[in-house]
TIZAFI-410717 format. One line per field, with one value per residue (C-alpha): x, y, z; residue in three letters. Coordinates in steps of 0.5 Angstrom, whole numbers, always signed. Last residue first. Layout:
REM residues N
xx: [X;...]
yy: [Y;...]
zz: [Z;...]
r: [ALA;...]
END
This chain:
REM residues 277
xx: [+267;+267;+266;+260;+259;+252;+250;+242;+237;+236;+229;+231;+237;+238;+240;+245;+248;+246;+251;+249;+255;+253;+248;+253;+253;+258;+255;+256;+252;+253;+252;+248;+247;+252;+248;+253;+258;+262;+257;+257;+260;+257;+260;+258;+262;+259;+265;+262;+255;+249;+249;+249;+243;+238;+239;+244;+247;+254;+255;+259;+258;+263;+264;+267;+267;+265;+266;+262;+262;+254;+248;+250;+256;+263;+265;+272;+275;+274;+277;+275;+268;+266;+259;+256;+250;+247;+241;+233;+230;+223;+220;+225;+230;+236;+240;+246;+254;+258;+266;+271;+276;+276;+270;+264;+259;+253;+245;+245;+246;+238;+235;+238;+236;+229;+229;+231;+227;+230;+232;+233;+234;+234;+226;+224;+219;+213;+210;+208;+201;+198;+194;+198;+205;+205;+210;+210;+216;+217;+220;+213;+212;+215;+210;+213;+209;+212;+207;+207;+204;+204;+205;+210;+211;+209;+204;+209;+207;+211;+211;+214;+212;+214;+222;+227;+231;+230;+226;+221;+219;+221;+215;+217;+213;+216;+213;+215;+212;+217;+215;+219;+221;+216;+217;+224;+222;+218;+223;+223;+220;+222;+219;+221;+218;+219;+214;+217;+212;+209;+206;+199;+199;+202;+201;+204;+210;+210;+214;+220;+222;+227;+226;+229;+230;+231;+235;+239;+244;+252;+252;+247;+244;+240;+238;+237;+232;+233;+227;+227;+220;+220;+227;+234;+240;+237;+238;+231;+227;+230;+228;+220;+219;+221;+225;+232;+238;+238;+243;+242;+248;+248;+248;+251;+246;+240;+242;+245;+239;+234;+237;+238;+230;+227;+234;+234;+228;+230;+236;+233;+229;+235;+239;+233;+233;+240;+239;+234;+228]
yy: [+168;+164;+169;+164;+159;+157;+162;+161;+165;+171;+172;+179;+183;+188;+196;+197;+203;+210;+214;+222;+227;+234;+238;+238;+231;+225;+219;+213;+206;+200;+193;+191;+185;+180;+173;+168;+171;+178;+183;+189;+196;+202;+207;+214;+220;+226;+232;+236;+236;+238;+231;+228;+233;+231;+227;+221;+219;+221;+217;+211;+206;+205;+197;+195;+188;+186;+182;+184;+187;+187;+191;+196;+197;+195;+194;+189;+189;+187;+191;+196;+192;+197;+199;+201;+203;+203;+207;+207;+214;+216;+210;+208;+204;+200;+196;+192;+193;+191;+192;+187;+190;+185;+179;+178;+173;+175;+174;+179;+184;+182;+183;+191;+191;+190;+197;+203;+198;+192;+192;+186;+187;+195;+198;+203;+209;+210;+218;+220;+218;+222;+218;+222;+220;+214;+212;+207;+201;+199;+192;+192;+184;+186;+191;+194;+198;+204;+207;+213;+217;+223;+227;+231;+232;+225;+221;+219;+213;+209;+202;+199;+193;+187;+188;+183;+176;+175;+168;+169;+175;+181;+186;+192;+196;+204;+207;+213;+216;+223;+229;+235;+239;+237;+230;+230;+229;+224;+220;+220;+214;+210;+204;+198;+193;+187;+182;+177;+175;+170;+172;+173;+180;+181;+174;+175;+172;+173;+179;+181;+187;+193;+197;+205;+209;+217;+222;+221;+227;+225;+230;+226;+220;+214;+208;+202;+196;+190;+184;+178;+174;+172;+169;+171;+168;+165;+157;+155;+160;+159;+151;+152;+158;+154;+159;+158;+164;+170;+176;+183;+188;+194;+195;+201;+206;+203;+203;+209;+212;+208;+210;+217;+217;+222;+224;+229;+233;+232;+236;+242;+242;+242;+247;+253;+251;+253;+259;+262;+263]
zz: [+114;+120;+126;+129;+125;+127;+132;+133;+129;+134;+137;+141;+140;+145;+146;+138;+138;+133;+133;+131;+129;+128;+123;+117;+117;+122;+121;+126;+127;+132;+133;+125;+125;+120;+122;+120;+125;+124;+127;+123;+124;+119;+119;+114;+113;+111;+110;+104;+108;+103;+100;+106;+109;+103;+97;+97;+90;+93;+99;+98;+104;+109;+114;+119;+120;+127;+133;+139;+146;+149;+149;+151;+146;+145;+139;+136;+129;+123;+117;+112;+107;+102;+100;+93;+92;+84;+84;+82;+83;+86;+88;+93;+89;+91;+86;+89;+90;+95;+95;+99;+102;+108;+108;+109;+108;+104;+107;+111;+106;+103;+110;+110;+103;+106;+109;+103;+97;+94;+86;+83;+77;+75;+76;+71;+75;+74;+74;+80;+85;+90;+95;+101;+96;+91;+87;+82;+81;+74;+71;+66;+69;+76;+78;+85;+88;+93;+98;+102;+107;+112;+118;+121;+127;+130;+125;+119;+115;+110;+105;+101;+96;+92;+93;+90;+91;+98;+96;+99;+96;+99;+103;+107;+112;+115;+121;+123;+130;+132;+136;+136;+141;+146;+144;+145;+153;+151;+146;+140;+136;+130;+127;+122;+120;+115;+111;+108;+102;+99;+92;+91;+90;+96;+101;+108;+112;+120;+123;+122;+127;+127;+132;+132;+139;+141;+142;+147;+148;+147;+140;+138;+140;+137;+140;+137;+138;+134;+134;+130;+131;+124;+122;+121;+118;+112;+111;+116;+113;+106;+106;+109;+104;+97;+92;+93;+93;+90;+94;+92;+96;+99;+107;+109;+105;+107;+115;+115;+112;+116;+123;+121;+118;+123;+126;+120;+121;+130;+128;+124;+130;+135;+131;+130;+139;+139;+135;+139;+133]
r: [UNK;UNK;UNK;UNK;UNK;UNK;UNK;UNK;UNK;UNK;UNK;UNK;UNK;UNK;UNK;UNK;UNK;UNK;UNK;UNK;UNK;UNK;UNK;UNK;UNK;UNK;UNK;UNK;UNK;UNK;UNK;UNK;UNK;UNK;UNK;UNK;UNK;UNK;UNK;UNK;UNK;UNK;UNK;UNK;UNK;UNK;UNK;UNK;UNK;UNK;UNK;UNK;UNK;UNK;UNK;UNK;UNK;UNK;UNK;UNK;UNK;UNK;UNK;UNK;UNK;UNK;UNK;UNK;UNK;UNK;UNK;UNK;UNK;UNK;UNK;UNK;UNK;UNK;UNK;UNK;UNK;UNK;UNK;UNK;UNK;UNK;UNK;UNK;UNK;UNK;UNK;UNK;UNK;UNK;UNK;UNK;UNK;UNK;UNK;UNK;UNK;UNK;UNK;UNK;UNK;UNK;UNK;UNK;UNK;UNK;UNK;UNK;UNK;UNK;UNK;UNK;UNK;UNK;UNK;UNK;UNK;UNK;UNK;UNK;UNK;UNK;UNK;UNK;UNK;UNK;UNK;UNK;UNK;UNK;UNK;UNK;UNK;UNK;UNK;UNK;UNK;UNK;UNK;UNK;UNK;UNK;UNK;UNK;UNK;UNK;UNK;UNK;UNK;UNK;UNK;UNK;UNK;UNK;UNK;UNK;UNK;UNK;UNK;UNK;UNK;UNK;UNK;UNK;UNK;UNK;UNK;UNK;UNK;UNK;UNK;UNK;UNK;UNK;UNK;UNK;UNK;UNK;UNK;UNK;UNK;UNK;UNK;UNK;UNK;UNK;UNK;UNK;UNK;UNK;UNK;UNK;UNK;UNK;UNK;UNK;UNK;UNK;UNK;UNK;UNK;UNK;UNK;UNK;UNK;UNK;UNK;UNK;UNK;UNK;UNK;UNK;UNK;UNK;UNK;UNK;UNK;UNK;UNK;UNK;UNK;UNK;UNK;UNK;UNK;UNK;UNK;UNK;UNK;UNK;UNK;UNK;UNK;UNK;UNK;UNK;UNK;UNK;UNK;UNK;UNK;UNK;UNK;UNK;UNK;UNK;UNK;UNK;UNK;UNK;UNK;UNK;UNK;UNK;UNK;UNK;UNK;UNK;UNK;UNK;UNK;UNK;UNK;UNK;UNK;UNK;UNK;UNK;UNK;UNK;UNK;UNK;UNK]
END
């Protein structure tokens, strides 16, 4: 196989979860707050009907987009349930290469306090399942792939799966040189993230100039290409006000340098507060 084309479809394997890596490696923290459906969807900073759509680059070459939505509430086991979605797609031209069509849905309760449910399918290139159960009375999580289940897993409190930590990070205020810590866990491990806070600055991207906390993860517990990259770094720029959404997101791996930048911002919670931390 020509080298160059080797390189590209290595990059497509990896921009298949770059989106949600970043997202789930930057955004660790575990917030609790009331219980009653009605207060916290007006108390939180996001509501359903939120959508955020990034598009993803590498070495300067559009790639692709990933869509971050909530949709409306749903019941899991009986729980009330956030329900949140997640999409990622390569652009037709890229298809050619190496198709991408993932779909990752996410269930919290109500309350934002843990996981209730994960789930992921893949129905480009590479096709496949897979669902996570979270069992709180026995504090374990099952993993299941292709109908394939592995042996439970123990879940440390208030765990949150690799998409809904993203929600649950949003409701902590921010400030510099501040570490975030929180339990994640994507049915095979349970682990302990850590991100700090660098500093505030200003980022300007397509959809608009935002004021934004900068903020870096540790990468040591991931698996797959940040693990195989001795150089990996990971920046995740957050918008300063009470909604803290992600406007830009830049790694650097083994296989080059991907940017990941916030294109619209649809169905946002007003800004209460702008910039107060």
């Amino acid at each position: 196989m020509h080298p160059r084309r080797h390189m590209m479809r290595i990059f497509f394997k990896v921009e298949r979860h770059v989106v949600l890596v970043c997202l789930v490696t930057a955004f660790l923290v575990f917030s609790a707050l009331g219980s009653h459906a009605q207060a916290i969807e007006r108390a939180f900073p996001f509501s359903h009907g939120e959508k955020l759509t990034f598009q993803v680059t590498w070495s300067f070459l559009p790639a692709g987009e990933g869509i971050l939505e909530i949709l409306p509430m749903e019941r899991i086991n009986g729980v009330l349930s956030y329900h949140f979605l997640m999409t990622t797609r390569t652009y037709p031209f890229i298809d050619l290469i190496y198709k991408v069509r993932d779909r990752i849905d996410a269930y919290t309760d109500a309350a934002m306090t843990h996981s209730i449910l994960y789930k992921k399918r893949k129905e480009g290139k590479s096709k496949g399942s897979v669902v996570v159960n979270f069992d709180w009375d026995k504090k374990e999580a099952q993993y299941s792939s292709s109908g394939e289940k592995s042996n439970p897993i123990l879940l440390k409190p208030g765990s949150f799966d690799p998409l809904s930590v993203f929600y649950a990070f949003r409701l902590q205020p921010l400030r510099e040189n501040m570490e975030i810590q929180v339990h994640v866990t994507d049915g095979k491990g349970c682990v302990t993230g850590k991100t700090k806070i660098i500093r505030r600055e200003t980022v300007t991207v397509a959809s608009g100039t935002y004021d934004t906390f900068l903020a870096e993860p540790e990468l040591g517990h991931l698996r797959g290409v940040f693990e195989k990259s001795k150089s990996a770094r990971l920046q995740i720029w957050v918008s300063a006000d009470h909604r803290r959404i992600p406007v830009k997101i830049q790694s650097k791996v083994s296989v080059g340098s991907f940017v990941a930048e916030l294109i619209s911002a649809e169905n946002l919670c007003p800004d209460i507060g702008a910039g107060k931390q």
